[in-house]
PASE-51500 format. One record per residue (C-alpha): residue in one letter; x, y, z. Coordinates in steps of 0.25 Angstrom, whole numbers, plus 5000, padded with zeros to 4 digits. Layout:
<sites>
AXYZ ...
</sites>
This chain:
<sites>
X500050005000 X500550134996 X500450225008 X500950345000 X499950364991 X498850375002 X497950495001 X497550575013 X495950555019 X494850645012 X494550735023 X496250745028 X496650905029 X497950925031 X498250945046 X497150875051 X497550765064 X496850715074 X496450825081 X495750885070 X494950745066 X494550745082 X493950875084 X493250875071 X492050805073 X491650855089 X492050995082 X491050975071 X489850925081 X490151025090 X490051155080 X488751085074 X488151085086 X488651235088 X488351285073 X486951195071 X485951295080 X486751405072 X486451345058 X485051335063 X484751465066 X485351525054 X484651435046 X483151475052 X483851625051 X483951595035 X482651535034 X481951655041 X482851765035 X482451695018 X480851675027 X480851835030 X481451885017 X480451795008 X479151825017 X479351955024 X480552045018 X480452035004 X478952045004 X479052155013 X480252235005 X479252204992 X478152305001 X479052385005 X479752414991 X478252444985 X477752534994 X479052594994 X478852614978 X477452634981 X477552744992 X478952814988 X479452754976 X478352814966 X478252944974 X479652964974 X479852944959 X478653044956 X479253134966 X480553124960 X480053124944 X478953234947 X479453334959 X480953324963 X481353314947 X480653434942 X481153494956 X482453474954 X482453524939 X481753634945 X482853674955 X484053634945 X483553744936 X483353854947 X484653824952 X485353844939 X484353964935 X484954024949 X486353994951 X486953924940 X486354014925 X486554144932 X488254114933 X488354054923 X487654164915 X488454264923 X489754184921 X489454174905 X488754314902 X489454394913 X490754354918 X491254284905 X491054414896 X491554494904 X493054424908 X493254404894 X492654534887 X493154604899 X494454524904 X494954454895 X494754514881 X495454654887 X496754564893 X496854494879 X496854604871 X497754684882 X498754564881 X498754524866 X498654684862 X499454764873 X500354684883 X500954594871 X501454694864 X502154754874 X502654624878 X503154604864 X503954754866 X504454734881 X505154594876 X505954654863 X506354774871 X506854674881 X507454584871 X508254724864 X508454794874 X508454744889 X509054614885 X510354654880 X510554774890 X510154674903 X511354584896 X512254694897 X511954744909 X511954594917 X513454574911 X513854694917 X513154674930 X513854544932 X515354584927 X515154694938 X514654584948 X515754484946 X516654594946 X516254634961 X515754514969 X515954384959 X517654384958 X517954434971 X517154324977 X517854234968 X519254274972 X518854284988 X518454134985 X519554084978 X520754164983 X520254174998 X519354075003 X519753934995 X521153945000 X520453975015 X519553875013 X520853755007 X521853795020 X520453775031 X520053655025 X521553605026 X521653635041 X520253555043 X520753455037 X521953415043 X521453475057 X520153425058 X519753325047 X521053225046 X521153215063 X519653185063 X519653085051 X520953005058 X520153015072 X518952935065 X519652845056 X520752805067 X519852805080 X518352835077 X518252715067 X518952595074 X518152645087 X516952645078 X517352495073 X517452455087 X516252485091 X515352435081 X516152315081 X515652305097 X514352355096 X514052265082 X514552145090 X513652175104 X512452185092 X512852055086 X512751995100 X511352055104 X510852025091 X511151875093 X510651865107 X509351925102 X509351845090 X509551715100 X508551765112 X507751795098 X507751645094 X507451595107 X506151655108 X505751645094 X506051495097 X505151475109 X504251555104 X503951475092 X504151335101 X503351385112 X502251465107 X502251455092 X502451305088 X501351275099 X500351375094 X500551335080 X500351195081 X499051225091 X498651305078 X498951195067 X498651075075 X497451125083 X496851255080 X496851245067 X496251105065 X495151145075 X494851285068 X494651215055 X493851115060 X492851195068 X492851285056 X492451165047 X491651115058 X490851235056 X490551235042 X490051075043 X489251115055 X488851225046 X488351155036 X487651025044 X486951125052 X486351165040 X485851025035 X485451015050 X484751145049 X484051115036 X483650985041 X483051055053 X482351145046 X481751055036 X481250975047 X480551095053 X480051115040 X479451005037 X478750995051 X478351135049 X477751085036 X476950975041 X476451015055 X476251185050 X476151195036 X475451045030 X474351065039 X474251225036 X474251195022 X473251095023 X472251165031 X472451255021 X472251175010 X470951105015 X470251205025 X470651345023 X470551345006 X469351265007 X468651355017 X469151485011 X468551444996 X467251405004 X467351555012 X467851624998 X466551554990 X465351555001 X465651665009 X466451765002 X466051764987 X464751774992 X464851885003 X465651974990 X464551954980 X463651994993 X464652124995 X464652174980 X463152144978 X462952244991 X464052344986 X463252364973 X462052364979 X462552484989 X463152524979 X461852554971 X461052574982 X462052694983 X461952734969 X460352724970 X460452834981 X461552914975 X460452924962 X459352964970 X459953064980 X460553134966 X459053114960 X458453194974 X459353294973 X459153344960 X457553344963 X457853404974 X458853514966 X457753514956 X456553544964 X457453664970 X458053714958 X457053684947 X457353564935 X458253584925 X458053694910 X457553624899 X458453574891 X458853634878 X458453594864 X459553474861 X459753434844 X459253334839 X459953204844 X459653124827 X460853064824 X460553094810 X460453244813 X461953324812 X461953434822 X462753544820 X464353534826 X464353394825 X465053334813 X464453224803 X465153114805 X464653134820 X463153134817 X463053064804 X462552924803 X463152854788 X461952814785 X461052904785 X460753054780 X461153164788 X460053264793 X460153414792 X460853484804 X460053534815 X460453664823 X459653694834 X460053834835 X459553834822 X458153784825 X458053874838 X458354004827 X457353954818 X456353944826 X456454104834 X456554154819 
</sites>
C-alpha cells in the first residue's frame, strides 16, 4: 500500500487538531440554542414587517398620495400655472421698467455720447492733430542739437572728473596703501598665523586624536552592553510573553473563533428551517381550527343567508323606497302646480286677467309671410300662396 499517495479527509482545514474536533460540536448546540429564539423573533418581525407594508402601509401611502394630489397637487398647479406665473412675469417686468431700462437708457443715451463726443473725440483730435506734432519737433531738435552738445559737454565733465578725484585716488591706492597693506600682512603672518598653525598642528591635533580615540572607544563599550542587555530582553520577552501568547493565539483562540463563527452561521441557518418548520405548523393549525371553519361558515351560512336577506327582504324594501319616493315626489309636484294655480287666481282677481292678445298671422304653412325666406315656408309640392301683411290688412281697413 502506498502511503504517499493518500489524500487528506474532505472536511480537513489546515490547523485543525483535537482541540478543535472536541469543541466543535458542544459549540454548535450550545449557540443553536442561543441563536434559535433570536431566528424566531426576527423571522415573526419579517412576517409582520411584509404583513403591515402589504395591508396597511401601501394602502394607506396610496390614500394618502391621492388626497394629497387631490387636496394640493391640483390647487398648486392651477395656483402656480394661473396666479404666481403671470405674477411673476408681472413683477419681472416692473422690475426691469424700474431699475434695469432706465440705466441702461441713461448709460446708452447719456453717459456714452457724452465720454465720446465729449471726451474722447477732443483728446484724439488734440493727440493726433497737436501733441504729435510737437513731438515730431521736440525729437529732431534733440537729435540735431542736444544730442551732440550733451556729448561734448559729458567728455568734458568727466576729463575734469578723472583729473580731480579718479587718479589721485589711483596713486594714494597704489603708491600708499598696497605697500602698507603687503608689510602688515607680512607681520601677521609670521607673528600670529605661523605660531598658531604650529600650536594646532603640533598639539591641538594629537590632543584631539587622543581624545576621540578614548571617547570612541567608551561609546564602543556602551553600545555593546546596550546591544547585549538589549538581546537579553528581547530574548525573554519573545520566550516569555511572546511565544506563549502566539501559540495560545494559533492553537486556541483561533480554532475556537473560527469555530464559534462557523457555528454561528449553521445555527443560523438551522434555526431557519427550525423557524419555517414552526411557522408552517402554526399555519397550518391556524388554517384548520381558525380559518377552514371561518371559510366554511361562510361558504354554507353566511352567503346563503345574505342572498336570502338580499332577494326577500332587501329587493323588495327598495322597490318599496322608489315607489314611495315617486309618489312624494308627485304628490310634491301635484301641490307645487296648485299653489302656483291659486296664486295667480289670487294675482288675478286682485290685479285683473290679462290684454287680449293681439291679432297673430295666419299659421298655413302654405302661406309666406313677410321676412321669412321661401325655402322656410314653402312646401315642394304645392303652389305657394300670396303674402299676407298684416299691417297691411289693418291699413286697408282704416282707409
Amino acid at each position: 500500500m502506498d502511503y504517499g499517495k493518500r489524500q487528506a479527509p474532505a472536511h480537513y482545514e489546515a490547523g485543525e487538531g483535537c482541540l478543535t474536533t472536541l469543541i466543535r460540536i458542544p459549540v454548535r448546540i450550545v449557540v443553536l440554542v442561543i441563536v434559535l429564539p433570536v431566528r424566531m423573533v426576527w423571522d415573526v418581525l419579517v412576517v409582520a414587517a411584509r404583513a403591515a407594508d402589504r395591508i396597511l402601509l401601501r394602502p394607506l401611502g396610496r390614500a394618502l398620495s391621492w388626497l394629497f394630489a387631490t387636496l394640493v397637487g391640483a390647487p398648486a398647479v392651477w395656483l402656480y400655472a394661473w396666479v404666481l406665473t403671470p405674477l411673476g412675469h408681472t413683477l419681472r417686468w416692473l422690475a426691469a421698467a424700474v431699475f434695469v431700462w432706465p440705466w441702461v437708457a441713461l448709460w446708452r443715451y447719456a453717459l456714452v455720447p457724452a465720454v465720446r463726443y465729449g471726451l474722447v473725440v477732443p483728446v484724439v483730435w488734440l493727440y493726433e492733430a497737436v501733441l504729435t506734432p510737437i513731438g515730431h519737433g521736440l525729437g529732431r531738435v534733440h537729435r540735431a542739437l542736444l544730442a551732440p552738445a550733451g556729448r561734448g559737454i559729458a567728455a568734458a565733465v568727466g576729463w575734469v572728473l578723472t583729473a580731480l578725484f579718479v587718479r589721485p585716488v589711483v596713486a594714494l591706492w597704489r603708491y600708499v596703501l598696497v605697500p602698507l597693506a603687503l608689510a602688515a600682512s607680512w607681520l601677521v603672518e609670521y607673528l600670529v598665523v605661523r605660531p598658531l598653525a604650529w600650536t594646532y598642528r603640533e598639539l591641538l591635533t594629537p590632543l584631539g586624536h587622543g581624545s576621540t580615540w578614548l571617547l570612541d572607544l567608551l561609546a564602543r563599550g556602551i553600545a555593546a552592553a546596550g546591544s547585549g542587555l538589549r538581546a537579553a530582553v528581547e530574548w525573554l520577552v519573545l520566550t516569555l510573553l511572546v511565544a506563549p501568547l502566539g501559540l495560545l493565539y494559533r492553537r486556541v483562540l483561533t480554532p475556537v473563533g473560527r469555530e464559534i463563527a462557523a457555528a454561528f452561521g449553521v445555527a443560523w441557518r438551522i434555526a431557519g428551517y427550525i423557524s419555517r418548520a414552526v411557522g408552517r405548523v402554526i399555519a397550518w393549525l391556524a388554517w384548520h381550527l381558525i380559518g377552514a371553519p371561518v371559510t366554511w361558515v361562510y361558504r354554507a351560512v353566511w352567503t346563503p343567508m345574505g342572498h336570502f336577506v338580499r332577494d326577500a327582504v332587501w329587493a323588495p324594501a327598495r322597490r318599496a323606497a322608489v315607489e314611495t319616493g315617486r309618489a312624494a315626489r308627485s304628490a310634491l309636484r301635484a301641490a307645487r302646480e296648485t299653489v302656483a294655480r291659486a296664486r295667480r287666481d289670487a294675482w288675478r282677481a286682485l290685479v285683473g286677467g290679462p290684454g287680449a292678445p293681439e291679432p297673430r298671422e295666419p299659421g298655413s304653412p302654405l302661406a309666406r309671410r313677410l321676412g321669412v325666406t321661401q325655402q322656410a315656408t314653402t312646401v315642394p309640392s304645392a303652389a305657394p300662396e300670396p303674402e299676407i301683411s298684416l299691417l297691411g290688412e289693418k291699413n286697408a281697413e282704416r282707409g
